[in-house]
C-alpha positions in Angstrom: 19.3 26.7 12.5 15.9 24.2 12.2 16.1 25.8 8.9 19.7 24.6 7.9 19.0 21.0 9.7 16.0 20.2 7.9 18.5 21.3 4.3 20.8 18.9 5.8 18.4 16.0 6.1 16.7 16.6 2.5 20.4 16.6 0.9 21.6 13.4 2.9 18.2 11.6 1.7 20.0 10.2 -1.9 23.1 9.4 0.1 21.1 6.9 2.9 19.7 5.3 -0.2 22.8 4.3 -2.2 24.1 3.7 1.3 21.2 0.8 1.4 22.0 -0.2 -1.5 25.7 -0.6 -1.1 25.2 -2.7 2.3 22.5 -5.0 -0.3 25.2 -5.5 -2.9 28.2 -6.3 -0.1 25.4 -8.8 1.4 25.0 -10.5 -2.1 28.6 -10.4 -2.7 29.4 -12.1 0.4 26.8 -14.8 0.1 29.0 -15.5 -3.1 32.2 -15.6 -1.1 30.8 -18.2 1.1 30.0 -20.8 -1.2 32.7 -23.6 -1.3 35.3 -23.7 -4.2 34.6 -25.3 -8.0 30.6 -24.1 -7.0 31.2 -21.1 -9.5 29.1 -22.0 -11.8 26.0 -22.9 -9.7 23.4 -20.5 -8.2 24.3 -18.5 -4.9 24.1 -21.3 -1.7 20.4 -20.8 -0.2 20.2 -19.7 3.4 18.8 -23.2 4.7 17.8 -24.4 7.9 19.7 -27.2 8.7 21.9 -29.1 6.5 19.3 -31.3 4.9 16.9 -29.1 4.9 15.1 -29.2 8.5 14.2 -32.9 7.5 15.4 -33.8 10.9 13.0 -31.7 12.9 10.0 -32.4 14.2 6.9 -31.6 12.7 4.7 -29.2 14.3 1.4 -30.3 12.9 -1.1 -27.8 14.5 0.1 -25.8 11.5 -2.7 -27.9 9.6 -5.5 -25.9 11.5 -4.4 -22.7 10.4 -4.5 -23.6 6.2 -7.7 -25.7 7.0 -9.8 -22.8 7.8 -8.2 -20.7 5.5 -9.1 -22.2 2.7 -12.3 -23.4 3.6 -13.1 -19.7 3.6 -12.0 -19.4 0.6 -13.9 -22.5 -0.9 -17.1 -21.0 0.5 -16.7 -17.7 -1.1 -16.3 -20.0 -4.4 -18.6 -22.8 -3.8 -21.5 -21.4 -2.2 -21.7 -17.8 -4.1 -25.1 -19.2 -5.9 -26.5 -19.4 -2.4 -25.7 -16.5 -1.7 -26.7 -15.0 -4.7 -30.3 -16.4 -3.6 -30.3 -15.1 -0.9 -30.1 -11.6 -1.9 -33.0 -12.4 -4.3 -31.2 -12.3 -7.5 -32.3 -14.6 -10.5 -30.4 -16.5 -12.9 -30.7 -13.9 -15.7 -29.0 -11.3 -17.9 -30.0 -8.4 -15.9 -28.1 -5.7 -14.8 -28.2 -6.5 -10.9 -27.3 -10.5 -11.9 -24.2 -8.7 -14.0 -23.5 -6.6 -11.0 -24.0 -9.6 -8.6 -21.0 -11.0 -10.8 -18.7 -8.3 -10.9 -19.1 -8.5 -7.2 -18.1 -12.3 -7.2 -15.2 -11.4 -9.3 -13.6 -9.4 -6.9 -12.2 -12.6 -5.1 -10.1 -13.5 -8.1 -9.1 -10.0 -8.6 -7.5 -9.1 -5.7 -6.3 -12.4 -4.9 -4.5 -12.3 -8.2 -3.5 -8.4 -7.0 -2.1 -9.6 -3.5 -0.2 -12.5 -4.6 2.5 -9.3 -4.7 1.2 -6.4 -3.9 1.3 -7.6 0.0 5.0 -6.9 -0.2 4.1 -3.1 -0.8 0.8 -2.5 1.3 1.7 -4.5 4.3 5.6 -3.8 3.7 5.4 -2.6 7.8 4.7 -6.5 8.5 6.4 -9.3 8.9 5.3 -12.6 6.9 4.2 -13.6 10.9 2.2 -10.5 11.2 0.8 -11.0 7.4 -0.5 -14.3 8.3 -2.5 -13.1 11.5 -3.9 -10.1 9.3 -5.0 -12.4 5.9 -6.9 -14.4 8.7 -8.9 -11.3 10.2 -9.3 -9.8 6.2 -10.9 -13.9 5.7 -12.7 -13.5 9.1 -14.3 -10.1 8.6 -15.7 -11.0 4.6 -17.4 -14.0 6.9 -18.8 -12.1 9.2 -20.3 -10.2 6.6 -21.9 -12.8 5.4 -23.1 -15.0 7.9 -24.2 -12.1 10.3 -24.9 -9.3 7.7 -26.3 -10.6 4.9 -28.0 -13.9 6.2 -28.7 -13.1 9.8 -29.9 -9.3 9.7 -31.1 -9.8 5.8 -28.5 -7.0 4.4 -29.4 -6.9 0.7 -27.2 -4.0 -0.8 -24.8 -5.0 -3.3 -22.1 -3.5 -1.3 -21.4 -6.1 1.1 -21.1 -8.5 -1.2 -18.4 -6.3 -2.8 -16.7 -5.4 0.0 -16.8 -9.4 1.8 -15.3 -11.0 -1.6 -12.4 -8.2 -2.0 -11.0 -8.8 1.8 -11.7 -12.3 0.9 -9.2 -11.9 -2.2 -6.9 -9.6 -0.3 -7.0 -12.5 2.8 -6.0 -15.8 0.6 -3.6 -13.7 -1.6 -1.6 -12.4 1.3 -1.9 -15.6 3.3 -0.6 -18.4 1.1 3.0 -17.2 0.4 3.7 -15.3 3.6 2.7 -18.5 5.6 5.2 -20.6 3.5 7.5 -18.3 4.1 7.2 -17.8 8.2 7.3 -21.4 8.7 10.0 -22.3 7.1 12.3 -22.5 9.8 10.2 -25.2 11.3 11.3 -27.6 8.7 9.9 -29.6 5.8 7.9 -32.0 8.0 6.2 -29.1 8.8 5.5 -27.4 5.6 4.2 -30.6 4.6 1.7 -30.8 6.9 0.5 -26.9 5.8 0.5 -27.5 2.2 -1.5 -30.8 2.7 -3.6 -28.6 4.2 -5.0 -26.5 1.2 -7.0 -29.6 -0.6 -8.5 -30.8 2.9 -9.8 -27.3 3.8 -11.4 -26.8 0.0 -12.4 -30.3 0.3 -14.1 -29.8 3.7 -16.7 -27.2 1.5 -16.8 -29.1 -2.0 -17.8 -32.3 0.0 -18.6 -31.6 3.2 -20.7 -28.5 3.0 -22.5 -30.0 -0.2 -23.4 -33.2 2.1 -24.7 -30.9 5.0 -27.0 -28.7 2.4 -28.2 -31.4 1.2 -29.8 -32.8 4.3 -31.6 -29.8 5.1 -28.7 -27.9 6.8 -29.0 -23.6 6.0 -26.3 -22.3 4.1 -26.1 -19.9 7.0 -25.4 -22.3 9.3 -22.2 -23.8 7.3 -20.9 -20.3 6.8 -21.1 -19.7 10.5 -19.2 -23.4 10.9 -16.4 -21.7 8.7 -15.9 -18.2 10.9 -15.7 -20.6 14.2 -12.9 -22.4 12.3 -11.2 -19.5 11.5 -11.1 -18.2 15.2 -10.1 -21.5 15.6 -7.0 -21.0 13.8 -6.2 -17.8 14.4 -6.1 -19.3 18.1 -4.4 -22.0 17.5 -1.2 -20.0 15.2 -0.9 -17.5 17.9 -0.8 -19.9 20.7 1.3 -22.6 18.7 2.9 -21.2 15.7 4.1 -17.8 16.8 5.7 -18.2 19.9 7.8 -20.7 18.2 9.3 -18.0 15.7 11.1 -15.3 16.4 9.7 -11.9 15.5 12.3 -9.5 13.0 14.8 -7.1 14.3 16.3 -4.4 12.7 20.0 -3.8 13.2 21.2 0.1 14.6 22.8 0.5 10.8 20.2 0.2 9.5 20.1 -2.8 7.2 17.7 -3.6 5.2 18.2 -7.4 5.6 16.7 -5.9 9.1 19.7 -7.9 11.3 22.3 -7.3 9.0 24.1 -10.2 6.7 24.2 -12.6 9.2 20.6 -12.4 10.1 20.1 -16.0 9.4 23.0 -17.2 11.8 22.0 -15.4 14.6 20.4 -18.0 16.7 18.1 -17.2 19.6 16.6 -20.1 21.9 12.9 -19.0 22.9 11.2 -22.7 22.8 12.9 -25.9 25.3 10.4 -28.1 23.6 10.9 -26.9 19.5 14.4 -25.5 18.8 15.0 -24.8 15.5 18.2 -24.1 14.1 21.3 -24.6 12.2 22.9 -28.1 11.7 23.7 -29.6 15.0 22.8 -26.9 17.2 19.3 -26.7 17.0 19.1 -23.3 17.7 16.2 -20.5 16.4 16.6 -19.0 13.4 15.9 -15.4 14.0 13.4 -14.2 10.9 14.3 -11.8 8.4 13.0 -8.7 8.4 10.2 -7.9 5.4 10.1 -3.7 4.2 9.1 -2.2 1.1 12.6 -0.9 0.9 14.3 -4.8 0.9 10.7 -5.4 -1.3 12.0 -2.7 -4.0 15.6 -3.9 -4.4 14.6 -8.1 -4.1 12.4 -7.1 -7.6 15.5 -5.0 -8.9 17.8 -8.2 -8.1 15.7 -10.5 -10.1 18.2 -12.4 -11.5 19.3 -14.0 -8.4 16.0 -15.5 -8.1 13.3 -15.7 -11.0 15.5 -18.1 -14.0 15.8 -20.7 -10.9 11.9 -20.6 -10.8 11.1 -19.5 -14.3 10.0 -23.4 -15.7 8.1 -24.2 -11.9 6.0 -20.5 -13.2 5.3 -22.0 -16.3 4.0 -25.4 -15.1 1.9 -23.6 -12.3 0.2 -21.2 -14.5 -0.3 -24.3 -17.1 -1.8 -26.6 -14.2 -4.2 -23.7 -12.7 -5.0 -22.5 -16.6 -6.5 -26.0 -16.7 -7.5 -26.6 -12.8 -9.9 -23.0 -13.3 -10.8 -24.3 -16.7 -12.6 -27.6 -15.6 -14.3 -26.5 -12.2 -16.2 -24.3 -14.4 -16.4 -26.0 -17.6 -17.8 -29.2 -16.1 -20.6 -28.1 -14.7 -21.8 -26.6 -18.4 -21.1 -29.9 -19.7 -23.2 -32.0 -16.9 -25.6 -29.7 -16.7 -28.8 -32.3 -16.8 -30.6 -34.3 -13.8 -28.4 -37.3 -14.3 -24.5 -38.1 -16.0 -24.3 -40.6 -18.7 -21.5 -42.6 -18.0 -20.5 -43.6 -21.3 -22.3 -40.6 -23.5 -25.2 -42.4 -24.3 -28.2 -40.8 -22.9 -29.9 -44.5 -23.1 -27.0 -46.3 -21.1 -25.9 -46.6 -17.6 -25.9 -42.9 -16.0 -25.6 -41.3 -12.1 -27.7 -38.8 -10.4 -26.3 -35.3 -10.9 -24.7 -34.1 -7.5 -23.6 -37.6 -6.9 -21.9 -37.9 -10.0 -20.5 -35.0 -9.0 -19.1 -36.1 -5.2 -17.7 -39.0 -6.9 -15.9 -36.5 -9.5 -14.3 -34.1 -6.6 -13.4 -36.9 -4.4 -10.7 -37.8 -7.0 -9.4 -34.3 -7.2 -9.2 -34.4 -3.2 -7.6 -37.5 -3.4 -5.3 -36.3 -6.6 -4.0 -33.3 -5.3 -3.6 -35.1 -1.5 -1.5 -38.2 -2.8 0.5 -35.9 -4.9 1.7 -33.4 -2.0 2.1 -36.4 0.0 4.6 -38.0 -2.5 6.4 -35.0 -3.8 7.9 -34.1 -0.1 8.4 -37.8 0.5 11.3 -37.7 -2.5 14.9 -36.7 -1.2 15.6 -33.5 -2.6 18.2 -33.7 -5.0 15.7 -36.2 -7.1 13.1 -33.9 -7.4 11.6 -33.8 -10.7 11.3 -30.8 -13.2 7.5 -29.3 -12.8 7.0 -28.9 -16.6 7.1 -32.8 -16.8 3.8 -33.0 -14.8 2.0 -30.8 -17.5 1.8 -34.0 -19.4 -0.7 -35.4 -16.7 -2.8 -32.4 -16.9 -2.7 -32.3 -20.8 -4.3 -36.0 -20.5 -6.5 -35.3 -17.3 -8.1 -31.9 -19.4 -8.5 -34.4 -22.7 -10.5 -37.0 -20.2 -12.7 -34.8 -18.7 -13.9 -32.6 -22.2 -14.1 -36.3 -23.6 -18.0 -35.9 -22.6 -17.7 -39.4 -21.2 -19.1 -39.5 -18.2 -16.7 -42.8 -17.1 -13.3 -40.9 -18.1 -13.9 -37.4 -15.7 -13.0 -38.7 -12.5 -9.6 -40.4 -13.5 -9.3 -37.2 -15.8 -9.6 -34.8 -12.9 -7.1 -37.1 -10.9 -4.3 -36.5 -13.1 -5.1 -33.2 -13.3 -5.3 -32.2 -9.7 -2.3 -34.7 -9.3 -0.1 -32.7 -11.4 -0.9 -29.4 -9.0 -0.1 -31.1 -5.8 3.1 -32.1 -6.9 3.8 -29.1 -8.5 2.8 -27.4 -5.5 4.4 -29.0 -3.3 7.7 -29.3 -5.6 8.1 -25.7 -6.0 8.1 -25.4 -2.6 10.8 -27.9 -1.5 12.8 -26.3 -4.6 13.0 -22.3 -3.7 13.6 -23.6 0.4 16.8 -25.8 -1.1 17.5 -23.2 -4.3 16.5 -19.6 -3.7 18.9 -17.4 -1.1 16.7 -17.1 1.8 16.4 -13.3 1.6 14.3 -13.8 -1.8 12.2 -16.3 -0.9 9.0 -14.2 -0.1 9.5 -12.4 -3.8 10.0 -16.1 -4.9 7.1 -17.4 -3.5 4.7 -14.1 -4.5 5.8 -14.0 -7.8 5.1 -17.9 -8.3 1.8 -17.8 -7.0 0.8 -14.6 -9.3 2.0 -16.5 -12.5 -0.5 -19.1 -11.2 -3.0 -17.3 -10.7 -2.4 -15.2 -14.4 -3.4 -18.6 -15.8 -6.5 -19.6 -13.1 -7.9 -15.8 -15.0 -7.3 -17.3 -18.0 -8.9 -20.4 -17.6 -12.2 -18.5 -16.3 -12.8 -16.5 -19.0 -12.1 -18.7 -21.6 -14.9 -21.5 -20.1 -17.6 -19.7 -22.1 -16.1 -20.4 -25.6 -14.8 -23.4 -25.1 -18.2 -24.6 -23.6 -19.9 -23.1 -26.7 -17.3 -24.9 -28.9 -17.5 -28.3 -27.1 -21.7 -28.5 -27.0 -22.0 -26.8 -30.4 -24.6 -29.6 -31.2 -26.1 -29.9 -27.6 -29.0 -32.5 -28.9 -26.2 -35.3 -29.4 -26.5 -36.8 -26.5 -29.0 -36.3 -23.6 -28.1 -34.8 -20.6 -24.9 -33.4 -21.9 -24.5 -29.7 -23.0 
């Protein structure tokens, strides 16, 4: 009999599976029925918040804590890798163990560019709630590495710097998306205050932590600042953030929309002080559900989601081609103790690093401004992303000009034109993309991106070599 049963259950295996797959297809072709009549020719309706898209809630700005810390781990493992690399005694050569040292280092970009999507299939048991809390521990355990083993009990081996920069790339590339995505019922005003987040938490390192280094404080010190903060947040999202969003449930059939087609109307009131909700109800949205099963057939349902985002790919992996590009490619080109401001070695010029705090304090202020403006704009005048590749075509031109003057306005336009495609793209797949896609929206977005950012890296070399190919024309330069 066991026997028998356990031939029954092998058989009925294809059957539950094109069972799933029927309840996805009567879930898509419902969410086609709803939409209102002479709409036939426009994308399926997006599963929204509210009827102007959460505008009218409040915004929960302790949200800001959270992406602060996450990214200022992430702009130390960027920032201050020459430090480290110091500290484990490695020169500036073309050894083997400087190579190695490298490869190492690379291993942020690698499986950051990796977990843009491949979160949806390792962590597919999580929801984008518990992805968040586990990309801050990943962030939180490469810093720990770092700050206790390698600069506090003097591990030199290779190996942790291998192993802290890959959970560092697995941390930022699960967290970005899957926090987008879990806070979305809390409105825009809230979203806006996460997203304004990413520049102020790189800023606090590009800035900040050069400032404090360079007034005697230890590298150690600053990466030990960073960990705190990231308790900090993790703190602060499961005290404030969670308990505000209701956890996925799956349905007794089944589903793999996990509470079944309606899952966005079901409305549960956890919070007096926050309710989220529908219209005028201001109830909770309960979340969907995330499984590699709904992971597997979001991909095979492409079409109801990536030609809506297809032109906001383009212009992001454009803008971080040319972002990667110049974080690297500038320092090549300043390389001397002072900038000429006008290319002339013999003319006006500024010390070096503060040159350089001038320089990133207009890509703070670029990227800032243009998050800040893009979710100011009602949504049905917001403007196509490819258009803002013309600012970073004329920010990339200023800053390989070699004059000194044109870099910061240069790197302005440039970091301007991420922040509003950023922030854009964002306000675009909450108000265009059916709500059960938008994780594979978001992940798919951000791994264009970052295709380009790969590009850009590897292609600083030559273009350094082609730029300075007569470095003696102007002192300090190339």
């Amino acid at each position: 009999p066991r026997s028998r049963a356990a031939v029954i259950v092998i058989a009925s295996l294809p059957l539950m599976s094109q069972s799933r797959e029927l309840e996805l297809e009567l879930e898509l072709r419902a969410l086609h029925s709803e939409r209102p009549a002479g709409e036939d020719a426009k994308p399926m309706d997006a599963e929204v918040v509210s009827a102007d898209g959460g505008r009218d809630l409040p915004p929960n700005r302790w949200i800001i804590v959270v992406t602060i810390a996450m990214f200022m781990g992430y702009a130390i493992l960027v920032v201050f890798q020459h430090k480290l690399k110091a500290r484990e005694h490695i020169a500036d050569d073309s050894s083997a163990t400087s190579h190695l040292f490298s490869t190492a280092v690379s291993l942020l970009y690698m499986f950051n560019l990796i977990f843009r999507l491949a979160h949806n299939a390792v962590f597919f048991f999580l929801s984008p709630l518990q992805r968040v809390v586990v990309s801050v521990a990943f962030m939180m355990t490469a810093l720990v590495i770092i700050s206790i083993g390698i600069f506090g009990f003097g591990w030199t081996s290779l190996f942790w710097v291998f192993l802290s920069y890959g959970l560092g790339g697995v941390g930022i590339g699960t967290f970005e998306s899957n926090v987008l995505m879990a806070i979305t019922p809390l409105g825009e005003r809230t979203k806006l205050w996460a997203v304004m987040g990413f520049p102020i938490g790189f800023a606090c390192i590009l800035l900040g932590g050069f400032m404090l280094t360079a007034i005697g404080v230890p590298p150690s010190a600053i990466y030990g600042i960073v960990l705190c903060a990231l308790i900090a947040a993790l703190v602060v999202f499961q005290l404030r953030i969670r308990p505000l969003l209701a956890e996925p449930k799956r349905s007794n059939s089944g589903s793999i929309l996990g509470v079944g087609a309606g899952a966005y109307d079901q409305l549960v009131d956890e919070s007096p002080s926050h309710t989220i909700g529908r219209g005028r109800g201001h109830e909770q949205e309960v979340q969907e559900e995330e499984s590699l099963t709904k992971f597997i057939a979001d991909m095979r349902y492409w079409q109801q989601w990536f030609p809506q985002i297809m032109w906001h790919c383009v212009a992001m992996m454009v803008s971080m081609f040319s972002i990667t590009l110049l974080v690297g490619l500038m320092l090549y080109i300043y390389n001397g103790s002072r900038v000429p401001l006008f290319g002339d070695g013999n003319g006006p010029s500024l010390p070096h690093d503060w040159f350089f705090v001038f320089y990133n304090c207009h890509s703070v202020a670029g990227d800032m401004i243009a998050r800040r403006w893009a979710y100011s704009r009602p949504r049905d005048k917001l403007i196509s992303p490819m258009r803002f590749t013309v600012l970073t075509a004329a920010g990339v031109l200023l800053c390989v000009s070699k004059i000194g003057v044109l870099a910061p306005p240069g790197i302005f336009l440039t970091f301007f034109a991420i922040g509003s495609i950023y922030a854009t793209t964002a306000r675009f797949i909450d108000a265009n993309i059916p709500r059960r896609f938008n994780l594979v929206a978001l992940s798919m977005w951000l791994l264009i991106g970052d295709v380009g950012s790969v590009l850009g890296s590897s292609l600083i070399a030559p273009i350094h070599d082609w730029l300075c190919a007569d470095p003696a024309q102007y002192e300090y330069v190339c």
